[in-house]
Each structure stands twice: as structure tokens, then as C-alpha cells.
C-alpha positions in Angstrom: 11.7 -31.5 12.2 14.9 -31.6 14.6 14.9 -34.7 16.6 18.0 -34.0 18.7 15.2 -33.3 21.6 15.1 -37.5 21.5 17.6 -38.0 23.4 17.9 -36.3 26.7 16.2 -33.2 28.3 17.7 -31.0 31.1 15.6 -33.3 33.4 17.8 -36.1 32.8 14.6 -37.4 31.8 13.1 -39.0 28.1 11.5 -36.4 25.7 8.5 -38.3 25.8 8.2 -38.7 29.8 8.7 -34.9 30.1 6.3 -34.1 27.7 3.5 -36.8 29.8 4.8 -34.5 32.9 3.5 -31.4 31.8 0.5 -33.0 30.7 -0.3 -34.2 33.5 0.8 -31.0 35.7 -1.2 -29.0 32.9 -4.4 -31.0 33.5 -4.1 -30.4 37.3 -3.8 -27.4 36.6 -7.0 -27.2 34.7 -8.9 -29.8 37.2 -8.4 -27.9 40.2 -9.5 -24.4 38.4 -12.3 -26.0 36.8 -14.3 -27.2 39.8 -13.6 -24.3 41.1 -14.7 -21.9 38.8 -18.8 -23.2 39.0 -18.5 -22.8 42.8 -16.8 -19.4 42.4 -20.0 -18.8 40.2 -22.4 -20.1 42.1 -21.4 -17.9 45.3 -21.7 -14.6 42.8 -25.2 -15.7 41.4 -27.6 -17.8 41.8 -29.0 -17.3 38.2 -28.7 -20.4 36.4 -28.4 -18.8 33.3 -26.1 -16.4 34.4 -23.7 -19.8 35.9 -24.3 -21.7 32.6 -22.8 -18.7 30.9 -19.9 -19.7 32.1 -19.6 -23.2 30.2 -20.3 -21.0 27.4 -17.2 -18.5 27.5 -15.4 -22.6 28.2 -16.9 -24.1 25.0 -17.0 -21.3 22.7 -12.8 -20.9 21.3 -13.2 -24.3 20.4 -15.9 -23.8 18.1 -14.2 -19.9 16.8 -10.1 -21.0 17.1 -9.0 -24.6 16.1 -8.3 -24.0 12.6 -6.1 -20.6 13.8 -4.6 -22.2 16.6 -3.8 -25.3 13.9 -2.0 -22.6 11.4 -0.3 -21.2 14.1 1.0 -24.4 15.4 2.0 -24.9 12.2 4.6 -21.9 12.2 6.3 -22.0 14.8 8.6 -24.2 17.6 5.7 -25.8 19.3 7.4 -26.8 22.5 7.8 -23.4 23.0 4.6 -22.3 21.9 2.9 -24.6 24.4 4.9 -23.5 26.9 4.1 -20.0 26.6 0.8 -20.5 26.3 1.0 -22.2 30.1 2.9 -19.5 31.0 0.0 -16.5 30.1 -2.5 -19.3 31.3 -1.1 -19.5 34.7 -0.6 -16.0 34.9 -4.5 -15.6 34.0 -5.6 -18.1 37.0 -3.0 -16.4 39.2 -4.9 -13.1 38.7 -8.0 -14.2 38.9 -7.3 -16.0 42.4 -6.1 -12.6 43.7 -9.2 -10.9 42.4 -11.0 -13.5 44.3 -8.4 -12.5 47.5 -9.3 -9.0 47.4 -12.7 -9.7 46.9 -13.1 -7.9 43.6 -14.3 -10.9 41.5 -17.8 -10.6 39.5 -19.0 -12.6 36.8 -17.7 -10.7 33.9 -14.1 -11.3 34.7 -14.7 -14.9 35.6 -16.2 -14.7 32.2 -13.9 -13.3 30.2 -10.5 -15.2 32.1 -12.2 -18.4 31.2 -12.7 -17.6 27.5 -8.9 -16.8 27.2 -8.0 -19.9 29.0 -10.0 -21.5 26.9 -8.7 -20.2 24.1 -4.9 -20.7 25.0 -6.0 -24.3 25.8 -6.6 -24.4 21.5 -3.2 -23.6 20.8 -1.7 -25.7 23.5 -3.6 -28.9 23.5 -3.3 -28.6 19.1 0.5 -28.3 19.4 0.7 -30.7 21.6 -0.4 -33.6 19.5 1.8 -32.7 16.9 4.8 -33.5 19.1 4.6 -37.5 19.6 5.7 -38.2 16.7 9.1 -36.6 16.9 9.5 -38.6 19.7 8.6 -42.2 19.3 8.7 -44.3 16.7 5.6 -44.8 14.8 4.7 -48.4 16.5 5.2 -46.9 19.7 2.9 -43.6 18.8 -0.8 -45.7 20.4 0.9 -46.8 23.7 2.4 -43.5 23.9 -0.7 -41.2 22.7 -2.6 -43.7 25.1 -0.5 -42.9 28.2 -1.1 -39.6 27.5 -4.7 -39.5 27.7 -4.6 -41.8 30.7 -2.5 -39.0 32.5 -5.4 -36.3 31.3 -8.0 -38.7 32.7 -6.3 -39.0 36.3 -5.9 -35.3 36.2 -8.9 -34.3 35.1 -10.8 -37.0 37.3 -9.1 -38.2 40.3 -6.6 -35.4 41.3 -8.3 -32.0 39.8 -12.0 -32.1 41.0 -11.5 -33.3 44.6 -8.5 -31.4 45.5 -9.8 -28.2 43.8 -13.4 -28.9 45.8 -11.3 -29.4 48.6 -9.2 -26.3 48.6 -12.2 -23.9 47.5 -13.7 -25.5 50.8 -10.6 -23.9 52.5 -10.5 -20.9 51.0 -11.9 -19.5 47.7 -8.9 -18.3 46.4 -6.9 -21.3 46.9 -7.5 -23.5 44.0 -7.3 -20.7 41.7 -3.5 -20.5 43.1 -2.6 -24.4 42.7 -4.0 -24.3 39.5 -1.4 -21.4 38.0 1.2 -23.7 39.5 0.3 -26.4 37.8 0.6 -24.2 34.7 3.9 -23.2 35.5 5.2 -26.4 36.2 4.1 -27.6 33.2 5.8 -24.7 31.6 9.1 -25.5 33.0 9.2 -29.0 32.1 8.4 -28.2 28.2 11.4 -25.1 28.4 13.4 -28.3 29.8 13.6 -29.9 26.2 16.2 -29.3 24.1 15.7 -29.1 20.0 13.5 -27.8 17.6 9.9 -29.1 16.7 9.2 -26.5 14.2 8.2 -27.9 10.9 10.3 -27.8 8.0 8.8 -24.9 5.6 9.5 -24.7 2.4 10.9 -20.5 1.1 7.6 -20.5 -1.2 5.1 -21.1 2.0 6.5 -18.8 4.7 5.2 -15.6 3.4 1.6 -17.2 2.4 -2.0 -15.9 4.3 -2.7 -17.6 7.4 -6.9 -18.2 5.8 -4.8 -20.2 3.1 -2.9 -22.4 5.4 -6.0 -23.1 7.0 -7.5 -24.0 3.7 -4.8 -26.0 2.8 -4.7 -28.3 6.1 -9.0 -28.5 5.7 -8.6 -29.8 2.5 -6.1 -32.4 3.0 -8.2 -33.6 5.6 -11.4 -33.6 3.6 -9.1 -35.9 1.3 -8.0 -38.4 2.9 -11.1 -41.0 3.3 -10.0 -43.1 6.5 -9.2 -39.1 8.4 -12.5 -38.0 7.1 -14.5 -40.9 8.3 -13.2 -41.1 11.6 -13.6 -37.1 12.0 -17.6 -37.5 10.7 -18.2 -40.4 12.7 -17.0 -38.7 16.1 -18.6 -35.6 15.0 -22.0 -37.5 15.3 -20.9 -39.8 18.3 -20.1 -36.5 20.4 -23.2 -34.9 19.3 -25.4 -38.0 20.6 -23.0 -38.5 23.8 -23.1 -34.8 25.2 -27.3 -35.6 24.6 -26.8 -38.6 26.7 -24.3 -36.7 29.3 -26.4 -33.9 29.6 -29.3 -35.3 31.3 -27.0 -38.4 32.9 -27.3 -36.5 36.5 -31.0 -36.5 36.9 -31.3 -40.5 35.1 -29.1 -41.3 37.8 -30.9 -39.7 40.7 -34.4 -40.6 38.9 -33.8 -43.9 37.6 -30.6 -45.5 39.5 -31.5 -44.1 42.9 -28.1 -42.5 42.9 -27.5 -39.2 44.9 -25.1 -36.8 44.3 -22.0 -39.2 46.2 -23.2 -41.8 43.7 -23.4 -40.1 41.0 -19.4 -39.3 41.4 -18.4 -42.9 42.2 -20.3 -43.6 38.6 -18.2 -41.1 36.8 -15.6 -42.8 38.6 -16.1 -46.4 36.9 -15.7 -44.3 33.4 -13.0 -43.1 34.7 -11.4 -46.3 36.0 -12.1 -48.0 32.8 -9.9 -45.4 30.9 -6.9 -45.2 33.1 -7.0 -49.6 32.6 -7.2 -48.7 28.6 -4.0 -46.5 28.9 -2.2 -49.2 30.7 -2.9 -51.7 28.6 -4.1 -50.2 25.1 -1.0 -51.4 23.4 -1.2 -55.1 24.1 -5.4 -55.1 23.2 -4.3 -52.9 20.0 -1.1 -55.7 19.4 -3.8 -59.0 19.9 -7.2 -58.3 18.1 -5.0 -55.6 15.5 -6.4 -51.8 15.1 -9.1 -52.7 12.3 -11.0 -55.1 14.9 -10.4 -52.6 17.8 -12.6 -49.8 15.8 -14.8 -51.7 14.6 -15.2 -53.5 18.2 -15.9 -50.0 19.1 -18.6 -49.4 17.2 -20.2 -52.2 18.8 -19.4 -50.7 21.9 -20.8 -47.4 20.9 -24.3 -48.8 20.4 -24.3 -51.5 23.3 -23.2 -49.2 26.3 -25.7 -46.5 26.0 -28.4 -49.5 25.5 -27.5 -51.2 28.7 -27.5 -47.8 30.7 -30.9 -47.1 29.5 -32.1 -50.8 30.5 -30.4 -50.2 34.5 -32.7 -50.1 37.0 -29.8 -49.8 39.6 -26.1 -49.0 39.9 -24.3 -52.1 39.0 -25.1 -53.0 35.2 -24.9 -49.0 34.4 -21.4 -49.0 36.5 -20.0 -51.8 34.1 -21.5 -49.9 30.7 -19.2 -46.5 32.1 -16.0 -49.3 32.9 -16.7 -50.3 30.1 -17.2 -47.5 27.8 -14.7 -45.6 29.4 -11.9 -48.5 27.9 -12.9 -48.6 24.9 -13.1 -44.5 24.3 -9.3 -44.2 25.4 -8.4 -47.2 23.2 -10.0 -45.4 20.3 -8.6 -42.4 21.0 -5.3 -43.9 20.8 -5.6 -45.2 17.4 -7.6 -42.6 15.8 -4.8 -39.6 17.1 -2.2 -42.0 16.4 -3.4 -42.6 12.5 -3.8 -38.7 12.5 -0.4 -37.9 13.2 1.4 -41.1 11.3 -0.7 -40.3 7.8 -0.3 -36.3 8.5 2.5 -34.9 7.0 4.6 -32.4 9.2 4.2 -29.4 8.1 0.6 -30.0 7.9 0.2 -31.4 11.5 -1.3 -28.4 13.7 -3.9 -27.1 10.9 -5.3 -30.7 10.4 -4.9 -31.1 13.9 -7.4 -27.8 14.5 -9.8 -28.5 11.5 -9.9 -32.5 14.0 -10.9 -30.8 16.5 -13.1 -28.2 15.5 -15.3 -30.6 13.5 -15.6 -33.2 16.5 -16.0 -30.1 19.1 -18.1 -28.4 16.9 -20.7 -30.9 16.6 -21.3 -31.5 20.6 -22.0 -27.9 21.4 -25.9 -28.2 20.8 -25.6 -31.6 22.0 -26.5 -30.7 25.2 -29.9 -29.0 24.2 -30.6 -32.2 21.9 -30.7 -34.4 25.5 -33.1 -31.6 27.1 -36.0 -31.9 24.7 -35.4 -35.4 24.1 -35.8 -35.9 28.0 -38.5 -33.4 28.4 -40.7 -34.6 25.2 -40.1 -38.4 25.4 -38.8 -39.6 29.0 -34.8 -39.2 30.7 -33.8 -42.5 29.0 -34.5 -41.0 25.2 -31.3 -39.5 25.4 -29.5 -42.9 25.6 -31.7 -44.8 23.1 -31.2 -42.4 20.6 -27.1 -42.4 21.3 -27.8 -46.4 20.9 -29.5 -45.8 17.6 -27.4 -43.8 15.7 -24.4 -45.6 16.5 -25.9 -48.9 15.5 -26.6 -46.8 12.0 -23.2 -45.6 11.3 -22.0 -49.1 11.6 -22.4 -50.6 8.4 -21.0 -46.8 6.8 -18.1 -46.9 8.8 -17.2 -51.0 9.2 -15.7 -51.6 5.4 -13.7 -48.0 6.0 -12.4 -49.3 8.9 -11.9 -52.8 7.5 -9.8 -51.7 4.1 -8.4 -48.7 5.2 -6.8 -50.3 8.8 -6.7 -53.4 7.6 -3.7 -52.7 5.1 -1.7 -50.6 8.2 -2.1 -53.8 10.5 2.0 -53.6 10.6 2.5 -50.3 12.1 -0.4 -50.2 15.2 -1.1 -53.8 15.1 -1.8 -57.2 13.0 -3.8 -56.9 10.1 -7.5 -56.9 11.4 -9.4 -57.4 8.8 
């Protein structure tokens, strides 16, 4: 890959700072338009089957695309893919905000323009974690992939859902509006980068089927022992979570005595905790090394749902959020940082796709897991059995951790074995 785009971008600014900009203005984007979109469902119906079918058309390209989206990520200039991809996106909010203008929005549409968003969102958020890499050096890939995730979790927490409630409240077109500029901003800001990031392709693989690409970035995944590990183990971490998230409303109002206001300053803790581990996930990641930081989090996996399900109040079950909310973005910064430093290249978007299919896959029925676990065995179930099976995985995943980190201390921290 070109990496002429390291130096300077129209922007006068860094590669990397351009590319956290249209993150950020990508997720506002997507905030605003997706508080939005349940209330713009809600006033059509109020069948709640009918509004849950629209976090269907959301979920569903993730569980059909990634390993397409991965392939095709894999063939082309990705900063360019991404930003057309925010380009068609925009376009797609912009229409549906005049449909909503005009008064001609109904259910199918709303259903139909979130599935495509949805399934542009597969080729842009794969192609963009290909591109770090060309842009920092490798010690600098877990501050860098963790500043990135901080900037989704401002967007998609503490700019997105109030301003987009906010504007709807206005006018129910509104958000719909802001949220195609955000696109396009984020758009602009990608065209701004000069240089290639299309992957090096050797003659004999540019003419080969797109089903054997796929196969080809699935099994180097499958191969390598410390990518598979980590992909398995958030497969059944996401499964248990989205159990625990899916009832997490009514424990609060049941069990905390939270209503609805504090049940948002509660997602806010998680939310606080996360932007504090992308400010300061390199220097944690530097001191205990990344071997002790995953396997810290294991710890933290079990504990957090534990304590939660033991709250009889707000306070001890604001801390486990804080608290669970660092430790996930830390993670995250390791894990996609080992992704992209042991992935080769060329291979970057279809292992990327197979990733995130596997740990997306696996939460989808998740959320029908924590209703009959509430229903059957009482609203905390959910938690205890999130607490249970990650206390489980860790003596299967500790020694992978241990031996497989523990001999890349130098590149995302000391040895931490």
C-alpha cells in the first residue's frame, strides 16, 4: 500500500486526524438518524412488532454482508470506497427526511432505507479498520484504534441521541437532514486524503471469484490461534451481553428504582468510562503490558455483570457501567489492533468481514436469550448467566492470552505474562 497519504492531506491536517474526523462526523451522522428513526416509527405505528421490525432491517446486513463487504474492501482504494459509501448513505437519509417533509413516509420505506444504510455501514466501517495501519506506526496502532472508538462513543452517546431527540422534537424531518450532513462531511474529509490505500494484488489474484476471496480471508482467520480465540470468545461475550442489555431497561426501573431520566444518566456512566479508556488506553496498555490487560478483562467480564445483578440502587450498578465501559474500549483497542498488525494487507478487509460477522452474528438472538431468561427465572438471570460464562471461558482463553501476547509485549506493551 501507498503511504504517501502519511504526510499531509488537503486539510493541512494528519492522515490520521482526518480520518478520526469523519469518524466522528460519520457517527453523528448515524446518532442523530438513529434516535430518530424509532420515534419516526413509533408515530406511524404503534405495533410493537411492526417498530421492532425496524431493528431488524438495522441488524440483519451484518449477519448477510461482512464477508462481501470484507472481499470488496479488499479490491479496491478504500478511502474512496468509504467515502462513497457516505456519499449514497447521506443521500439515503436526505431522501428519507424529505419523504418525512412531504408527509409520504410509511413503514416500508423506513424499512427498506435502514437496511441499505445498514448495509453501506458494512462496507464502510470494514474499510475503515483496514486503514490505521497505513498510517501509524504499529506501537502507535492501540492509542490510535482507541481514539477512534472514543470518537464513536461521543458520537453515538453524547452528541447523536440528544441532539437527534432534540431536533425530531422540532420537527420530524430535521434530524433526518443533520444526519445526511454529517455523512457528507465525513465524505469530504476522506476525498481530502491524498494516496492510495488499495492493497498490493498480485496478477494471479485479480481475476479470481469473489466466494474464493472470502474463503481465503475465513481461513486465514480460522488459522491463526490468538485471531481465532479472541473472535470465539467475543462471539459468546456478545451473545450473553445483548441477553443482559436486552432486559437492562426494566432491571433498572424494577430493581434500581431508575425511571426513564435514570436510566440515560446510567448508560451515561458506560459511556463516561469508555471516553476515559480512549484517553488513556495507551499508558494502562504501556504499564500492566497487553497480555495482563486481556486477561484483566476477563476478570472484568465476569465481575461487572455480578455486581449489577447484586445493586439494589444506582450507585454500585453506575460504577460496574464506568467500569465496564473502560475496560471494553481498552479491549477493543488491543484486539483490532493485533487484528490489523498480524493481518497481512491484502487480506485485511475479508478477515476484517469474517471479525465481524462472527462477533455480530452471535448477538442477534441474544436479545431473545435475556427474554426467557427474565421471564422463566427473574430480570437479574440475564446478568448471572453473562457472569457465568465469562468466569468459564477464563481458564480457555488465559494461557492464549498469556503465550500468544505475552511474546508481542514489545509492539502494544511490556511482556505481560
Amino acid at each position: 500500500m501507498s503511504t504517501s497519504s502519511a504526510r499531509r492531506s488537503v486539510l493541512r491536517l494528519p492522515p490520521f486526524a482526518t480520518l478520526w474526523a469523519a469518524t466522528a462526523a460519520s457517527n453523528v451522522g448515524d446518532g442523530v438518524t438513529l434516535v430518530a428513526a424509532p420515534l419516526l416509527a413509533v408515530a406511524l405505528t404503534r405495533d410493537p412488532v411492526l417498530v421492532s421490525g425496524l431493528a431488524f432491517a438495522q441488524r440483519l446486513p451484518w449477519l448477510l454482508f461482512p464477508l462481501f463487504s470484507g472481499a470488496i474492501a479488499d479490491r479496491v482504494d478504500r478511502r474512496l470506497l468509504m467515502a462513497v459509501v457516505a456519499c449514497v448513505r447521506a443521500v439515503l437519509i436526505a431522501t428519507l427526511g424529505l419523504a418525512v417533509a412531504l408527509d409520504r413516509a410509511n413503514l416500508p420505506l423506513l424499512y427498506v432505507i435502514f437496511f441499505l444504510l445498514s448495509t453501506g455501514e458494512t462496507l464502510f466501517d470494514t474499510a475503515a479498520s483496514t486503514l490505521p495501519p497505513a498510517m501509524v506506526p504499529a506501537e502507535d496502532l492501540p492509542r490510535s484504534n482507541a481514539r477512534l472508538s472514543g470518537a464513536v462513543v461521543i458520537a453515538n452517546n453524547f452528541i447523536g441521541p440528544p441532539l437527534g431527540g432534540t431536533l425530531f422534537a422540532v420537527t420530524m424531518a430535521l434530524p433526518f437532514f443533520v444526519g445526511a450532513g454529517g455523512l457528507g462531511a465525513a465524505a469530504l474529509l476522506l476525498l481530502s486524503l491524498r494516496g492510495r490505500f488499495r492493497p498490493e494484488r498480485a496478477a494471479s489474484q485479480s481475476l479470481r471469484s469473489l466466494p474464493r476471496e472470502i474463503g481465503e480471508g475465513v481461513r486465514w482467520l480460522w488459522g491463526q490461534r490468538l485471531l481465532r480465540t479472541m473472535a470465539l470468545t467475543l462471539a459468546l461475550l456478545n451473545l450473553v451481553l445483548v441477553a443482559q442489555v436486552s432486559v437492562m431497561a426494566l432491571f433498572a426501573r424494577e430493581r434500581l428504582g431508575l425511571g426513564p431520566a435514570g436510566f440515560g444518566v446510567l448508560l451515561a456512566a458506560h459511556a463516561t468510562g469508555a471516553v476515559l479508556g480512549s484517553l488513556l488506553a495507551a499508558r494502562w496498555i504501556a504499564w500492566l503490558g497487553a497480555s495482563r490487560v486481556l486477561r484483566l478483562g476477563l476478570c472484568i467480564e465476569a465481575l461487572s455483570p455480578a455486581l449489577i445483578a447484586l445493586s439494589r440502587g444506582p450507585w454500585l450498578a453506575g460504577v460496574s457501567f464506568a467500569l465496564f465501559g473502560f475496560h471494553a474500549l481498552v479491549w477493543d483497542a488491543i484486539l483490532i489492533s493485533e487484528r490489523q498488525r498480524l493481518t497481512p494487507d491484502a487480506l485485511r478487509g475479508r478477515v476484517s468481514g469474517a471479525y465481524r460477522m462472527l462477533i455480530s452474528g452471535a448477538a442477534t438472538p441474544g436479545a431473545l436469550l435475556g427474554g426467557l431468561l427474565a421471564a422463566g427465572f427473574g430480570l437479574a438471570a440475564p446478568l448471572w448467566v453473562n457472569a457465568a460464562v465469562a468466569a468459564a471461558i477464563i481458564p480457555l482463553v488465559w494461557p492464549v492470552f498469556a503465550m500468544e501476547l505475552g511474546r508481542r509485549g514489545h509492539v502494544l506493551g511490556r511482556t505481560g505474562t
